[in-house]
Structure formats: structure tokens, C-alpha cells
N, C-alpha and C positions, 0 to 999 in steps of 0.2 A: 054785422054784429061787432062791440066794441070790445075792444079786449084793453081790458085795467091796465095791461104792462107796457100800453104805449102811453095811454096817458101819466104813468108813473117817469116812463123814457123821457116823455114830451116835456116834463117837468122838471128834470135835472137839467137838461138842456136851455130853457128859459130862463129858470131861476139862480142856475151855479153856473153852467158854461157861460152862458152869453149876457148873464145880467144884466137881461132885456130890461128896460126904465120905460115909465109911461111916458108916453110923446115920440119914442123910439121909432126908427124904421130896422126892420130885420128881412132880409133878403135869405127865403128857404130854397135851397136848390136842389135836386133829386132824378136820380135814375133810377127808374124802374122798381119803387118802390111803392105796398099799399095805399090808395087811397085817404084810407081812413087812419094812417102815423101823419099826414099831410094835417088832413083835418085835424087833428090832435096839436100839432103847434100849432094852427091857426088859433083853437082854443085858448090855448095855455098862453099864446104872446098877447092876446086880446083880451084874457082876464089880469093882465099886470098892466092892462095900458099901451101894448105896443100896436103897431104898424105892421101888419105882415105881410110881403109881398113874394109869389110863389114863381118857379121858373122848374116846370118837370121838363127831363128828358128821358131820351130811352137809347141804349146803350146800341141796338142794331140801326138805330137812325143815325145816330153821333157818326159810328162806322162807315155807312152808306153816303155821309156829307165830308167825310174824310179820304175818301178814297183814292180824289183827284181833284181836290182840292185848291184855289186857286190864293196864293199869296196874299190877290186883292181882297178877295173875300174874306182870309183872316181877321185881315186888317181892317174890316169893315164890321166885322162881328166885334172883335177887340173893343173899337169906338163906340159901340153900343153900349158893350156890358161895362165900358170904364164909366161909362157916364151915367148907366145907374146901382153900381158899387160905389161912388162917390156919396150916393144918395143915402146911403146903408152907415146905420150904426153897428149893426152885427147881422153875421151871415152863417149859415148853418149846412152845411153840403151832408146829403144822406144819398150812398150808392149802393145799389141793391143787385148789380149786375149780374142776370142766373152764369154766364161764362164769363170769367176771368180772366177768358184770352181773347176777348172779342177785336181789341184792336190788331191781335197780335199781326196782321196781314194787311195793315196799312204800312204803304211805303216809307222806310225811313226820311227820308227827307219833306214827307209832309209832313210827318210827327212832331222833327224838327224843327218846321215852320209854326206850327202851334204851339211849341215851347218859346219858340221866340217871338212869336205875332202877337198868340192870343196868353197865353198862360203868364206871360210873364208880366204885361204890364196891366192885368184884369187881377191876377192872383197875388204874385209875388209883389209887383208896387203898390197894388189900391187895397189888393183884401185886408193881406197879411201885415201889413203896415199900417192901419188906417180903420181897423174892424175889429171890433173884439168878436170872434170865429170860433168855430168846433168842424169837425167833418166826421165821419163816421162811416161806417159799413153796415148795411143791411143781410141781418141773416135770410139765406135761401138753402133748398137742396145743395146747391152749389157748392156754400159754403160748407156744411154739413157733412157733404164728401170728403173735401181737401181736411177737413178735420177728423175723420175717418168714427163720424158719429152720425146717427140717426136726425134725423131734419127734426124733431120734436123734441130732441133731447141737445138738438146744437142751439134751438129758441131759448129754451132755459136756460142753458149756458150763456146765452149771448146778453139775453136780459139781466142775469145776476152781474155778468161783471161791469155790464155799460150802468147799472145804476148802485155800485158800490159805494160804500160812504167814505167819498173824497174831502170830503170835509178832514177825517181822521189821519187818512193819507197823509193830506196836506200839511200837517202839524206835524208826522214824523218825516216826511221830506226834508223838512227845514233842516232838520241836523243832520242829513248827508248832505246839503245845500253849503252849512257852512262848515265841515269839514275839507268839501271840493275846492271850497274857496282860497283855503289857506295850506291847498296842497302844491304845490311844482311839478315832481315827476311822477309818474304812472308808470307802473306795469301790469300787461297783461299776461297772464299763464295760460295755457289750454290745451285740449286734446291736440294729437300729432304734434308738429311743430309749432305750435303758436308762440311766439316770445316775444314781446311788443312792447315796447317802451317812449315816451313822449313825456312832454310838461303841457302843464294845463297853465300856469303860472298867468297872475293877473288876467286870467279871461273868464268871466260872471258864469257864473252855472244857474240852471235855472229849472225849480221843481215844477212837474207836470201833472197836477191832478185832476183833469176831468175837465179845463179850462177850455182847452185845444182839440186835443183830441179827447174819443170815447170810443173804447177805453180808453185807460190812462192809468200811469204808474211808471213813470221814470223820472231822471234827473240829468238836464243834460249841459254840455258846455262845449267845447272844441279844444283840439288840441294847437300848441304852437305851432303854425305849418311845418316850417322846416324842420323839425325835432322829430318827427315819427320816425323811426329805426325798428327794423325785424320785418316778424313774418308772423300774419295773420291767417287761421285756416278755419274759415266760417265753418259750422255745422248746420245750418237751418236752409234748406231750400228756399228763394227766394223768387219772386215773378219781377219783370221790369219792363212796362210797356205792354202786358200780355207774353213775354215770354221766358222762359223758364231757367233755371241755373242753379245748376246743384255742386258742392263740395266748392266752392269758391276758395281759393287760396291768394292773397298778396305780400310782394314781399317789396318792405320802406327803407328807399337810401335818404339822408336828409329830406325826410317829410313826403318823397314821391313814390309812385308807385311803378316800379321799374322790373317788375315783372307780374302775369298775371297767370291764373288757371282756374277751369271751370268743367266739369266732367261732361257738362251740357251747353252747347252752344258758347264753347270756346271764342271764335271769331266774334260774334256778337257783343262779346262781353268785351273785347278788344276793339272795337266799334263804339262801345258806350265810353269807354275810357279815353278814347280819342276823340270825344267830343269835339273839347275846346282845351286849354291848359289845365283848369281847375279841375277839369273833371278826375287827373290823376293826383290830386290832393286830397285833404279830409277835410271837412268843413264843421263835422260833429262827432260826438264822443258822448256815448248816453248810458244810463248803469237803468236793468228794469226792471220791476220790485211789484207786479200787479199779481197780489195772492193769487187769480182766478184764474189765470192764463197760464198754462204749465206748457203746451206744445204748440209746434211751429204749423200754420196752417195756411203757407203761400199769401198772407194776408199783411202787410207790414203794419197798418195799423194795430194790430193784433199781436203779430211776434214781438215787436221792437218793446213791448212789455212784459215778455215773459219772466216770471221772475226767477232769478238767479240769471241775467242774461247780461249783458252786453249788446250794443249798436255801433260800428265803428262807419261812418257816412262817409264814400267819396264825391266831394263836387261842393258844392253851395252853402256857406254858412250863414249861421242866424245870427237875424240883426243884435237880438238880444247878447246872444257871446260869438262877439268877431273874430275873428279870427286872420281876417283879409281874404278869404280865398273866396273866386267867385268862379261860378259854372253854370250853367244849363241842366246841369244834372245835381241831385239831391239821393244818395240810394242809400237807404239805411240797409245795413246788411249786417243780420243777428249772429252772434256766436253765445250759445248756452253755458253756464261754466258749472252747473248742479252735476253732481256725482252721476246722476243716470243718463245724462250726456257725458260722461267722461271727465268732467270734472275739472277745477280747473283755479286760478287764484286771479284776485286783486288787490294790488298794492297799492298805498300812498307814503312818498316819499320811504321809503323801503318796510315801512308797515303795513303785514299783515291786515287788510280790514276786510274781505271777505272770502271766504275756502271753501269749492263746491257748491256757491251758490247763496252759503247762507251768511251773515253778517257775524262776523266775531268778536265785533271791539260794543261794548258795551252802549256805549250812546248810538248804535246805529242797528243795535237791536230790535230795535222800535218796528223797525219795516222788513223785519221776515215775515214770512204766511202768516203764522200762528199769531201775529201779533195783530196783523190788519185784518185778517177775517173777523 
């Protein structure tokens, strides 16, 4: 049976994120998700005239080919998908994964090797540079759980915010867009010791409604490498790779990360840091403002827009606002700064613009809750 609210999802998607054009090829990729959301953008890209070409996987397969995995074979999968992502005008990735830690017991150094084999020059050179792209998550029980809501009542959840009207968003973005842009330095305030200070100076910020990701509702840009100073103490449990890390703490001497703590999987997290060089840098700096999304639910597409939040990213920066730093790693990690997490301030250039969350300077009023709903 059909259910209306995929074909309403399938629709934002075709028509706002990915501004599928007739004659188009769109490349749909998918784990473990309905049949019938597949069939729905086959519909919806082939009622505007596109091309849709589908590639389902399944999250305990992906696992079982990862296991022990051979370098060659990365690198053989890589030259596949690079040469029909070349193909693709836009590309749409939906994960529906029922466990969230399915990789988590793949060896780290095949992981590894798939960030740099296959992810990097399939995703990060050909998608994301070269596609206009969205990705998204699929609600399950799963998800339901770690949000600590009924699977029926995390669906409606999930469908109100994935098909919000980004259109409106997107019009009050623009004026924290150009506020960001003619700012220098930043501070961040927050629960415990957070005190965090950086310039953003001359690097592009860039509003996120519904384009890229769904949800969506932030603004983001990077900070000067070198210039990050303090100490950061996330609030939002976070997943990386499938595995878990709660109470995340870093503390920035010229822009690096020169000490770290984590109340779960300490060592790990000192493992992912030790990547490569960049990986103890910041690559992004993002403010997130999505009415719909109030709590943190192990999901980073999800948290990295809770509004009244913050994203402070170590490792990999966007093409869009450079910054120089490069890595293998990309980890957005949320700090809340609304009053019922503890509360917390954002500065620009030693102006007050947002306290506990909500926006206090008049032009940026536009993108609290009450405005966007």
C-alpha cells in the first residue's frame, strides 16, 4: 500500500534538493529501505523528465564484504562507481540501517582503506564536487529508540521535519549568512568549561536548507585553522563508524587539538584523532536552527540541526568555505547551547547574537522556532 508521505518526501527531494531537469541522470542509492520510497523517486524523477538509476544495498551485506576485505577489491569497486558517478547529474543516498553499529566490528584498517580507496574518490572527488546530492536517513524502530519515541510517532516526526518549508528557511538563512560573513572573531560559551574563541575572517559561509542534507537547517563555514584557542565540551552523545562517545571534551592551542576526553571509548577517540594530521584540526563550524529537531538522537544528520545548537567538525573542510585543512575524517560533533541543555552564548566580534539558544539581535530573529514553524 502507498503511503502519501513518501510521495510528498519523494517530492522535495526531486524538485528542491536535487533539481532533477529533464534529460537528467540521478543516481538513487539506498540501504535497507522500503521498496515502495525506491518506487516513489522513480515516479517523481520520471514525472520531471529525469533518468533514474537505482543501486540498493543492505547494511549486514556491506558488513560481511567488509570484513576482510582486500585493498584490491576496493579499488576495483571504487573504478566502478567512479565511472558511473561521472554519469550522474544528482545523486540521492537514503540509509535506513535497523542497527547503527553494524559496522562497528569491522577492523579499523579496512575502514580505513574504504575511506581512502573507495569513499574518497567515489564520494568526496566525484559526488560531492561534481553532483548536485542530498543523503538522508530512514526512519526505523531503530531510530525511534535512540530517540526515545515510539516507531509511529518517530515516522511523523521524521516526515514533518524532512519535508519542512525550506524554501522560508532559506530566505531567513541568508541574514545569518551575511552577518557570518562580515564577522572575524567568534566565541563560543557553554555548559562546564566551554570557552572557545576563533575567526572565521574572509572564509564563505554557506546556508543549508534542504539542498544537501534532509533535514536541514544550518549555516556553516570554517574557522581560521590556526586561531581555534579554549576548550570545547560537547553535550550530545555522538556515533563514529558505529561506535559510541559520550561527554566529548577538546582543548585548542593555535587551532590544534592537544588534548582530548571521552567518558566512552576514550582510546578510540584518540585513534580517530590520530588519523592523519588534519584530523586534529577543524575543518567546520556550523550554528543549527531546524524548528523540528530539539534532541540529540545518535544521528548526526539529525543533531547537527538541532536548533539552538552548534557543530564544531574535526578533520576535512568544504570545498565551499576552505579553510586548508585536510583529513580523512569529517566528525561533526554537537554542543546545544538552549537553556534546557545548560545554556550557553554566541558571539560575533564581541556581540551578543545568540543567548540559550535563541537569537537576540533583531535581523536574526527571523530563524528561531516560532518564526520557522
Amino acid at each position: 500500500m502507498n503511503d502519501p508521505r513518501y510521495e510528498r518526501l519523494a517530492r522535495t527531494l526531486i524538485e528542491h534538493s536535487t533539481r532533477l531537469q529533464k534529460g537528467e541522470h540521478l543516481l538513487v542509492e539506498t540501504w535497507d529501505i522500503p521498496e515502495e520510497m525506491i518506487i516513489a523517486l522513480i515516479e517523481q524523477g520520471r514525472s520531471v523528465g529525469g533518468h533514474v538509476h537505482v543501486a540498493p544495498h543492505h547494511s549486514r551485506i556491506q558488513r560481511a564484504q567488509l570484513m576482510d576485505i582486500a585493498d584490491e577489491q576496493i579499488s576495483a569497486m571504487a573504478d566502478i562507481d567512479v565511472f558511473r558517478m561521472k554519469k550522474m547529474d544528482a545523486y540521492i543516498g537514503l540509509r535506513g540501517s535497523a542497527n547503527a553499529s553494524e559496522l562497528s566490528d569491522v577492523p579499523e584498517d579496512r575502514m580505513k582503506a574504504r575511506g581512502q580507496l573507495y569513499m574518497k574518490p567515489v564520494h568526496f572527488d566525484e559526488r560531492v564536487k561534481k553532483t548536485r546530492w542530498c543523503v538522508l536517513r530512514w526512519p526505523n524502530a531503530g531510530m525511534a529508540q535512540l530517540a526515545q519515541m515510539s516507531t509511529s510517532a518517530f515516522e511523523n516526526f521524521y516526515f514533518d521535519v524532512c519535508t519542512a518549508d525550506y524554501e522560508r528557511m532559506q530566505t531567513a538563512a541568508e541574514k545569518l549568512t551575511a552577518r557570518m560573513d562580515r564577522t572575524d572573531q567568534v566565541r563560543l560559551v557553554g555548559p562546564g568549561d566551554t570557552d572557545l574563541t576563533f575567526s572565521i575572517k574572509d572564509i564563505p559561509s554557506v546556508p543549508c536548507c534542504g539542498s544537501h542534507n534532509i533535514p536541514d537547517g544550518e549555516c556553516f563555514t570554517a574557522p581560521v585553522r590556526d586561531s581555534v584557542e579554549g576548550v570545547i565540551h560537547y553535550n550530545t552523545p555522538t556515533l563514529y563508524n558505529g561506535i559510541s562517545f559520550e561527554n566529548i571534551r577538546l582543548v585548542f592551542s593555535n587551532g590544534r587539538i592537544v588534548e582530548s576526553h571521552s567518558d566512552r571509548n576514550a582510546d578510540k577517540l584518540e585513534t580517530i584523532l590520530n588519523t592523519d594530521d588534519g584530523a586534529r584540526y577543524v575543518g567546520e563550524f556550523a550554528i543549527g536552527f531546524n524548528p523540528y529537531v530539539l534532541h540529540p538522537m545518535k544521528d548526526t544528520l539529525f543533531d547537527e540541526k538541532i536548533a539552538g545548537s552548534i557543530h564544531f567538525t574535526p578533520g576535512q573542510a568544504y570545498e565551499e568555505a576552505d579553510n586548508g585543512n585536510r583529513s580523512e575524517i569529517h566528525w561533526d560533533n554537537v554542543l546545544i547551547q538552549r537553556a534546557d541543555y545548560g545554556g550557553g552564548e554566541l558571539h560575533f566580534d564581541g556581540e551578543l547574537v545568540r543567548k540559550d539558544g535563541i537569537f537576540v539581535v533583531e535581523d536574526l530573529e527571523c530563524l528561531n522556532p516560532e518564526q520557522l514553524k
